[in-house]
N, C-alpha and C positions, 0 to 999 in steps of 0.2 A: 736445273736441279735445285737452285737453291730459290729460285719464285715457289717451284712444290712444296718445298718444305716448310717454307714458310705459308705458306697457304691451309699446306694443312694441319699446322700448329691453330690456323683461326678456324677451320672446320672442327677439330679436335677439341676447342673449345665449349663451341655451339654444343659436339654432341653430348658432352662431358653434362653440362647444364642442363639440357634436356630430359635427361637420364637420371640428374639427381645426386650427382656424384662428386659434385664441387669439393666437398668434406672428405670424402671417402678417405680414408688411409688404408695404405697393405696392411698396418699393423691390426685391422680388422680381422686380417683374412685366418682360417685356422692352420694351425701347425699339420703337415704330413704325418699320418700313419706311422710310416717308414723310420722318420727323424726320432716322434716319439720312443718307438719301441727303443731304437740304438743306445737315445740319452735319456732312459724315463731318471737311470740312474745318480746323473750328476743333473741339479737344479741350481737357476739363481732366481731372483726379482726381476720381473720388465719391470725396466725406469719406469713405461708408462700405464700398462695399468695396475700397477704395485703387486702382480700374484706371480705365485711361481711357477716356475716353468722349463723341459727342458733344456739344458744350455748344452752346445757341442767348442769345446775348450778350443783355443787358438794353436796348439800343437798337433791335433788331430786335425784341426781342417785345414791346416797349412800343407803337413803331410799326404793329405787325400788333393790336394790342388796341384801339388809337383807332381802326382804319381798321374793325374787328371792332363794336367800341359806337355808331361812326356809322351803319353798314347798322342796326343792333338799331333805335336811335333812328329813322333815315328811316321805317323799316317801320311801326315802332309809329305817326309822323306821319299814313301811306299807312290806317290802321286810322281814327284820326279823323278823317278824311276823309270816308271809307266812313261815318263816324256820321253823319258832318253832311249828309250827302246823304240816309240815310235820315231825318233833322229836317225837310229842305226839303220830303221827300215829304209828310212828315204834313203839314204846314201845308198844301202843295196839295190833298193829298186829303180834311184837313179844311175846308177849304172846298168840294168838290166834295161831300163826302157830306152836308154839312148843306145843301143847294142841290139833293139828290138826287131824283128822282120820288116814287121809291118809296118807301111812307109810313115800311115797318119800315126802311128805311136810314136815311134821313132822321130818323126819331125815334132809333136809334141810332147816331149818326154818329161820338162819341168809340172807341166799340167798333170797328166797321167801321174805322177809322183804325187805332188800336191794335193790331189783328187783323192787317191787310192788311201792316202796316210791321214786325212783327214778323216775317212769314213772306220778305219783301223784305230784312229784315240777315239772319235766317236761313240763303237761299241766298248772299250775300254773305260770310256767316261759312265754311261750308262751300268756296265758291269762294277764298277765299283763305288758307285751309288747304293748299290743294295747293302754292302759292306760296311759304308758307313753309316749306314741309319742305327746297325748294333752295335756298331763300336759308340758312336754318342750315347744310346743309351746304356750301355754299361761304363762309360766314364760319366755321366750325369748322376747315374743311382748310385758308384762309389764315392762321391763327393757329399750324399745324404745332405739336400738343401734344404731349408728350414721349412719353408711353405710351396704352393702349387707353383707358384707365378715366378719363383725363384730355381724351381725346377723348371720350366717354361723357357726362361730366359738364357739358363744354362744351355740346355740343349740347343736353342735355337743358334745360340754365339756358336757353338762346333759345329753344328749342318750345316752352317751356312761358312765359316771357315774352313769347312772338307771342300764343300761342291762349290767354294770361289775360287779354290787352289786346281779343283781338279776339272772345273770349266776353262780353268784360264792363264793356265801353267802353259797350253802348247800355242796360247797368242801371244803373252807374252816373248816366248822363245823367239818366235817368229817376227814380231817386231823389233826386237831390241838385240835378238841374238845370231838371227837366220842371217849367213854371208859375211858378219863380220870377223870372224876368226880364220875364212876360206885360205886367205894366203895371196900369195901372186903369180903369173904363170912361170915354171920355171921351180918354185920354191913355194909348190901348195904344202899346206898342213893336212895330213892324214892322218884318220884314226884307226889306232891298232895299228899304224904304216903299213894301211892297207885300205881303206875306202875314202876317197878324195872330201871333206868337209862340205855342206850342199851351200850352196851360193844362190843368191836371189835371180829370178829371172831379168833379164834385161831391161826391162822396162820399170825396174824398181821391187823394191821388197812390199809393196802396197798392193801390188796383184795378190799375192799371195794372203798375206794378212785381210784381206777383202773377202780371201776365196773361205778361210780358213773360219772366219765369221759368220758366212752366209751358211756353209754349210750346217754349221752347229747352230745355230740360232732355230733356221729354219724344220731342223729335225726334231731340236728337242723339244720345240713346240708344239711340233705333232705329236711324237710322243708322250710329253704332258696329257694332252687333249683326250686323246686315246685311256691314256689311263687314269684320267681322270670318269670319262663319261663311257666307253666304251667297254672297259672291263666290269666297271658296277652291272651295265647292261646285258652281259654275257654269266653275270654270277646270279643276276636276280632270275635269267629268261631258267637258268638250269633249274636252282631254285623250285622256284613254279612248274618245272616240267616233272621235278621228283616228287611234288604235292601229288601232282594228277594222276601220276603214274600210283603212287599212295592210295590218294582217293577211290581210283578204279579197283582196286585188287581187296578196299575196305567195302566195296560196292555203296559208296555214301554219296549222295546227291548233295547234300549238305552246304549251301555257300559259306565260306568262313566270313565274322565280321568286319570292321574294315580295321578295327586297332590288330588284330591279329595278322593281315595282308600287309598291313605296316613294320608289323613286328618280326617279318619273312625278309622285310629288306635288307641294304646292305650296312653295319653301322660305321658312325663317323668315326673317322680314326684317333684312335686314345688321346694325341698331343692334338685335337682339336683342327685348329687352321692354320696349323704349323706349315702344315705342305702347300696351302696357298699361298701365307705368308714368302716362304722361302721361294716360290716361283717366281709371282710378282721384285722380288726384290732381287734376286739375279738378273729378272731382264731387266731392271734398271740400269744393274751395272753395264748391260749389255750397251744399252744405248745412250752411254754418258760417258765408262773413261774408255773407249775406242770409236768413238764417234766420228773426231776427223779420220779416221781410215775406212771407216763402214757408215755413211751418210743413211743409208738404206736403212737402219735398223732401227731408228723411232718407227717409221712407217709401218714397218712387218711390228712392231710390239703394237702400235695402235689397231692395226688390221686386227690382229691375235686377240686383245682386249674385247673389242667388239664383238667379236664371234666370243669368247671366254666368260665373257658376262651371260649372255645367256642359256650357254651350256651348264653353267654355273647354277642359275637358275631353274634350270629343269632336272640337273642335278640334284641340288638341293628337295624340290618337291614333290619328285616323283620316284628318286633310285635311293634315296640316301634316310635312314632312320630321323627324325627330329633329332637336332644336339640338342645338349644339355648347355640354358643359358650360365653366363660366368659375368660376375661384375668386374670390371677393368673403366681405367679411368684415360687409359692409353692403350698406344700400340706396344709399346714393354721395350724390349731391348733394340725392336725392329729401327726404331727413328735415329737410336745412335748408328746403328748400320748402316741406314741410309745418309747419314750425316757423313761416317766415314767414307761411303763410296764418292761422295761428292766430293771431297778434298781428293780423293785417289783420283779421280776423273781430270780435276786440274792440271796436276802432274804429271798424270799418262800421257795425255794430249798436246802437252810442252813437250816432251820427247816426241809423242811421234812426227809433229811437225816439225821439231828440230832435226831428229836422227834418222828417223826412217822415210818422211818424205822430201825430196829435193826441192821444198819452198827458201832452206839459206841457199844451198850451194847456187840455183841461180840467181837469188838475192845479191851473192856477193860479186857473182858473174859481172850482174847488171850494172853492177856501180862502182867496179876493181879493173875487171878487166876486159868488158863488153868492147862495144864501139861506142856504148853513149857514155864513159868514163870521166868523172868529173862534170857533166851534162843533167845528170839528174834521167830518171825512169820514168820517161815520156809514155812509148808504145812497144809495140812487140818486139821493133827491128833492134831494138838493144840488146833480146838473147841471139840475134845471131850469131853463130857460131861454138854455141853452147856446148850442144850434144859436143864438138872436135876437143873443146875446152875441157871434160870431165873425161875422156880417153887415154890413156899412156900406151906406150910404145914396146913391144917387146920384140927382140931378134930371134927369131925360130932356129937360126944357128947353133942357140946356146944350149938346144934340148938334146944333140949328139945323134940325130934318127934322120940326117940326111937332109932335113928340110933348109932352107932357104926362103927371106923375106921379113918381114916384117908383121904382127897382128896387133890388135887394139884390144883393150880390157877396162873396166870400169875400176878407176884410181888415179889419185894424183900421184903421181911418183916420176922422178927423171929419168928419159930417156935412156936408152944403154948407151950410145957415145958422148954422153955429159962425162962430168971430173968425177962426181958420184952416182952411179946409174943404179937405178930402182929406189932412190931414196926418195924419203916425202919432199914432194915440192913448197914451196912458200906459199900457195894457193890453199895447200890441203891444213896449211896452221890459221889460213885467215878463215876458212871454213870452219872449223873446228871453234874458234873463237867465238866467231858469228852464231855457231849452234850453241854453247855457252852463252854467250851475251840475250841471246833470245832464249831462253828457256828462266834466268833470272828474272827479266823483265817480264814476260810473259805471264809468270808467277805470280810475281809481285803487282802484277796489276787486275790480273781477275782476280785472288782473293781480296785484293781492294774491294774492287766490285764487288763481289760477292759478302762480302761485311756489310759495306754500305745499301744493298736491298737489305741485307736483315733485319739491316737498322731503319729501312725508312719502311717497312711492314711491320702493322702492331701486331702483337701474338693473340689479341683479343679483339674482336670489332666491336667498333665503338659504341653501338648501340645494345650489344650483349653486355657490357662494360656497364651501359647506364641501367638497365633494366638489374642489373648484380648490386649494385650502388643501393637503386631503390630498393631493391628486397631486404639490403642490411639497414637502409634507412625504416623501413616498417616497422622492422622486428625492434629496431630500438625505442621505435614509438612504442610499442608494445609494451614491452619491458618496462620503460618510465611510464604507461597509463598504470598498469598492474600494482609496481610499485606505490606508485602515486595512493590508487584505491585501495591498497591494502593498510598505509599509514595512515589514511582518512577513515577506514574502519575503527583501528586503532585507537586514534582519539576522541572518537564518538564513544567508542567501551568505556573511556576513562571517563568521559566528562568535559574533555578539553576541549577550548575551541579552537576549529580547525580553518583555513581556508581553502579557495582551490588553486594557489601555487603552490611552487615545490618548497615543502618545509624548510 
């Protein structure tokens, strides 16, 4: 993430120069319509080009930003919600599928759970996508920003804080929260003391968290796709069919021109390349701060890319009106976002290979209480007896329904005939420790990293650098020939004698 970023600070630069725009300032750009009318009333001075202008006072936009960060906030609330109602599914439905007839449901009941709740926030996620494109824009247009880019930038910060919350409110759960409140056998925790808390499948909460990725990545990239290229071509094809249908009944033979066939198409949408914008930059997030759990998912964004670029393209020239060029000297709000996601990515990733994957507990296995203990972590024979080692012990006795023996469950906790039985073992604090100790360091050494590229990539290549160099080096020749000739006029007017160095 952070080679990208930096990479495309020296891309950004080239195009910046290219274009002519090294100078450019926003304060070029012109004031909104909207802004004006509000404040044609209250005026001051810009500092910088000394004329007056409306001004919107620091009590009013203060007031229009808390009433702006409460909708952001309710929404995001209205998002966990929607999580928690698909938690309550799964627990109903994991009980209805492990109760099920049929044998393959019933033997796979954590999948079929998994599976069914995932495609359930799915349409949930999508459904409340459409909700929030109007709520951004009625909390952008209450806050009346001063210019376009400013309104631009507004909007983009809350789309893109709805649909990161509401992409990634039920991975999170699932990583960091799925199974860890379950309970123990014996003394589960139930909600409403009434549906048993859902617990990870056996083989770790990384199935899950895998499953829960693949599916939404892989949908909502069809989706995208679809409605990116698929819908303009179903609005254009009708279109054209109600011309004809037109033309036959005006009995016109008539070809229309081609600006008019263009003028038939579909146009680009108001906030520009918002919507690509905000694509591309979720799946960044996708394939950066859950990456150690879903390996898979640079792959499926580059596949996607490849194919997206040239649907893109034929979008662009055959479905879509010509936009309307905008001078920008950047990406706008987009690169601090993607700055943010890269710090968030750091951190996610420290957790999940601390918390949710089993990389410490056999780490600490291996060199606490393995067979190669005090040996150092040679080969593989040092986790044997792993899997027995991360198992406790429960008496079926203690449930009152007749049974007898003994079962195993995933926790450290002491046996029932120890002095304190069900409590954590000394294993489960050196564990605990170890995921601490490792998520510190871990930390603290990619953002090392991750400094130290920034810093040994320049934000400018060097030879953009020297060609910037010389063009201010000309202009200044320039300047002092001008100069020069225009003092040397001067004193030929008068009489004086002149030389040709500088006076």
């Amino acid at each position: 993430a952070t080679v990208f970023l930096e990479f495309w600070k020296r891309r950004r630069a080239v195009l910046t120069y290219d274009w002519d725009l090294i100078d450019w300032e926003d304060e070029e750009e012109e004031l909104r319509p909207q802004f004006e009318a509000k404040y044609s009333q209250v005026e001051r001075v810009n500092p910088i080009t000394g004329k007056p202008e409306p001004f919107q006072p620091f009590p009013d936009k203060l007031s229009r930003l808390m009433v702006s960060v409460s909708g952001i906030f309710f929404m995001i609330s209205l998002v966990l919600t929607a999580v928690f109602a698909v938690v309550v599914y799964r627990l109903v439905a994991m009980e209805q599928f492990a109760s099920f007839k049929w044998y393959f449901i019933k033997k796979y009941w954590q999948f079929a759970t998994s599976g069914t709740g995932v495609c359930i926030n799915f349409m949930i996620i999508m459904s409340l996508n459409v909700v929030y494109e109007k709520v951004a824009y009625l909390l952008t247009d209450l806050e009346h920003p001063r210019t376009e880019s400013e309104w631009e930038n507004s909007f983009a910060l809350k789309m893109f804080l709805f649909q990161f919350v509401n992409l990634n409110s039920s991975i999170f759960y699932i990583a960091f929260f799925l199974g860890r409140f379950a309970g123990r056998p014996g003394k589960y925790n139930k909600l409403f003391n009434r549906w048993r808390l859902e617990e990870c499948h056996p083989s770790g909460c990384l199935i899950d968290l895998c499953l829960q990725m693949g599916v939404i990545m892989v949908l909502k990239q069809m989706w995208n796709n679809f409605m990116e290229l698929g819908y303009p071509l179903l609005q254009n094809w009708w279109s054209r069919r109600k011309m004809k249908r037109r033309g036959q009944s005006m009995e016109t033979k008539i070809s229309l021109p081609q600006w008019e066939k263009d003028w038939n198409l579909q146009p680009m949408n108001l906030h520009g390349l918002m919507d690509e914008y905000l694509e591309m930059v979720l799946q960044f997030g996708f394939t950066t701060i859950f990456v150690a759990a879903f390996p898979l998912a640079p792959l499926l964004a580059l596949l996607n890319n490849i194919i997206e670029i040239r649907l893109d393209a034929y979008k662009f020239v055959t479905q879509w009106r010509r936009p309307m060029p905008a001078r920008a000297t950047d990406i706008g709000i987009w690169y601090g976002i993607l700055e943010g996601i890269g710090v968030l990515a750091v951190i996610t990733n420290a957790f999940v290979i601390a918390i949710t994957s089993d990389y410490i507990p056999r780490f600490v296995y291996a060199y606490k209480y393995g067979p190669c203990t005090d040996q150092g972590y040679r080969q593989e024979k040092c986790l044997k007896g792993y899997v027995n080692s991360s198992l406790s012990v429960f008496d079926l006795s203690e449930l009152g329904m007749g049974y007898s023996g003994y079962c195993r469950y995933r926790d450290y906790r002491a046996p029932p005939w120890s002095s304190t039985p069900y409590e954590f073992t000394l294993q489960f604090w050196h564990v605990l420790a170890a995921r601490l100790a490792f998520i510190i360091v871990f930390e603290h050494l990619v953002f090392g990293i991750k400094s130290f590229i920034a810093y040994l990539i320049p934000d400018v290549p060097k030879d953009l650098c020297d060609r910037m160099r010389r063009e201010k080096y000309l202009v200044q020749e320039m300047m002092y020939e001008a100069e020069l000739e225009h003092l040397q006029r001067e004193r030929k007017k008068n009489g004086k004698q002149y030389h040709h160095e500088w006076p």
